[in-house]
C-alpha positions as CSV (number, residue, x, y, z in Angstrom):
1,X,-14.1,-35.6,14.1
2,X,-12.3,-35.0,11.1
3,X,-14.3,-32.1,9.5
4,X,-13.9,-30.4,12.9
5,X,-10.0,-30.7,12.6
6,X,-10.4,-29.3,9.2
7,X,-12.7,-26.7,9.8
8,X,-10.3,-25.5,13.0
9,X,-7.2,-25.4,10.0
10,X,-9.0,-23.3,7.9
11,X,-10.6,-20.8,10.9
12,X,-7.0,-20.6,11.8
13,X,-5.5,-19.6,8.5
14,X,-8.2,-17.3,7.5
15,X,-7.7,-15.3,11.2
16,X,-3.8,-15.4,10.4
17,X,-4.6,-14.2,7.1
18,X,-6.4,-11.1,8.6
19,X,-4.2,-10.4,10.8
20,X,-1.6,-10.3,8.4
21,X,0.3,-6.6,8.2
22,X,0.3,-6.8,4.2
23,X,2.5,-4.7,1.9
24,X,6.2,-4.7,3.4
25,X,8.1,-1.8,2.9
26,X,11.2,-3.3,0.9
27,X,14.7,-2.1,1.5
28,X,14.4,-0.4,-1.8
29,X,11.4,1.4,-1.0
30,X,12.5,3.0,2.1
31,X,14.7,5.4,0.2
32,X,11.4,6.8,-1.2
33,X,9.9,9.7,0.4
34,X,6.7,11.1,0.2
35,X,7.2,15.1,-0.6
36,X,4.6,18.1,-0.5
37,X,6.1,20.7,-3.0
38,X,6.9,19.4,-7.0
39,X,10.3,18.3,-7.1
40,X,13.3,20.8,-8.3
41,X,14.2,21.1,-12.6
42,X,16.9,18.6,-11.6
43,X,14.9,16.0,-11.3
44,X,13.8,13.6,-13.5
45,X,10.0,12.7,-13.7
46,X,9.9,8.9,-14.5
47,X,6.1,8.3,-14.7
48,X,3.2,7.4,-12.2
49,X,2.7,4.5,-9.9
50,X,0.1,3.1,-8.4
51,X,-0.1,1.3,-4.9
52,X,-2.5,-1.3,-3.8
53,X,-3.8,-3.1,-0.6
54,X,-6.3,-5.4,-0.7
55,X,-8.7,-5.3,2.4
56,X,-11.4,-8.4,1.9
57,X,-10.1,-10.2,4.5
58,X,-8.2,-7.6,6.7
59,X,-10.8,-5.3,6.8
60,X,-10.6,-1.5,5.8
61,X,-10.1,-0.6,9.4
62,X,-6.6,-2.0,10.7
63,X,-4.6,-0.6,13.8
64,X,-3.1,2.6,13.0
65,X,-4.4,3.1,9.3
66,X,-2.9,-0.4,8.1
67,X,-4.8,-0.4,4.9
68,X,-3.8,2.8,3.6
69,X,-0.2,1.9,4.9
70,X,-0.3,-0.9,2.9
71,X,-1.1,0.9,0.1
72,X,1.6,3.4,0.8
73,X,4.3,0.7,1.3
74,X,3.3,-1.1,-2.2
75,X,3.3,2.8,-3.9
76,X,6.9,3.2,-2.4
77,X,8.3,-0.1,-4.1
78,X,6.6,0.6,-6.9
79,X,8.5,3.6,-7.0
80,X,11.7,2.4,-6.4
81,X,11.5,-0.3,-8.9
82,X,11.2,2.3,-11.4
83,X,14.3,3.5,-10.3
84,X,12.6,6.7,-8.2
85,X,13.2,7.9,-4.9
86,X,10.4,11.1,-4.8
87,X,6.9,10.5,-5.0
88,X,5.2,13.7,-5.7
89,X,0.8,14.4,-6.0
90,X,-0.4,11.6,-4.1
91,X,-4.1,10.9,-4.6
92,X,-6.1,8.2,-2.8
93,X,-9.0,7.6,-5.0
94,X,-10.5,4.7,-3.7
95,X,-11.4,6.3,0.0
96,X,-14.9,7.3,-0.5
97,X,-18.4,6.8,1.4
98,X,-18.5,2.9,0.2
99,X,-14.9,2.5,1.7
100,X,-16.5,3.4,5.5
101,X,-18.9,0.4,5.7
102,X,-17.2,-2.2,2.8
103,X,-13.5,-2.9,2.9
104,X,-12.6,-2.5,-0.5
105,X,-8.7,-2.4,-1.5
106,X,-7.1,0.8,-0.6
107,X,-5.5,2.5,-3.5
108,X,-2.8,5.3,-3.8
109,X,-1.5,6.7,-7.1
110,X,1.8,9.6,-7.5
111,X,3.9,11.1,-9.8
112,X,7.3,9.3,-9.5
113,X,10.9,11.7,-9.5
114,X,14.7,10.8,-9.4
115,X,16.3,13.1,-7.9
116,X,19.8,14.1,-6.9
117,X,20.7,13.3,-3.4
């Protein structure tokens, strides 16, 4: 009776852990935007950031692109925790053929700007 109780605790956790939304957008992070065209000479380039999500138990295939959001979220505090607020030349290098049938963590890299407001 017991190792059915336990086994119940730990099927619940894992599907809570799955269903979990991942990388939060922190309250510093949504003052970074995501821009198309390479920031003006008045900004200042501070370097580049990477963003991860890891997918093993979430699955690469979440409602409404959650994996890659997650990545994008975790790029966008990266950003502002080097003191950023533009992130510029986004690549996604880890969305490939292997990424459609195994969910490996989504990545997102870019060139991080501060620039005026």
């Amino acid at each position: 009776m017991q190792v059915k109780y336990l086994a119940g605790i730990v099927g619940a956790a894992l599907l809570l852990a799955g269903c979990s939304s991942g990388n939060e957008l922190s309250s510093g992070g949504q003052n970074v935007r995501f821009v198309e065209d390479k920031p003006a000479a008045e900004c200042q380039y501070l370097g580049t950031a990477t963003g991860k999500q890891n997918n093993w138990l979430s699955g690469q295939h979440g409602e409404e692109g959650g994996s890659m959001r997650g990545a994008a979220n975790d790029l966008r505090n990266q950003a502002a925790q080097m003191g950023g607020n533009v992130i510029f030349s986004v690549t996604s290098p880890t969305q490939g053929f292997l990424s459609s049938f195994v969910p490996t963590a989504s990545e997102m890299n870019g060139q991080v700007y501060k620039c005026p407001n």
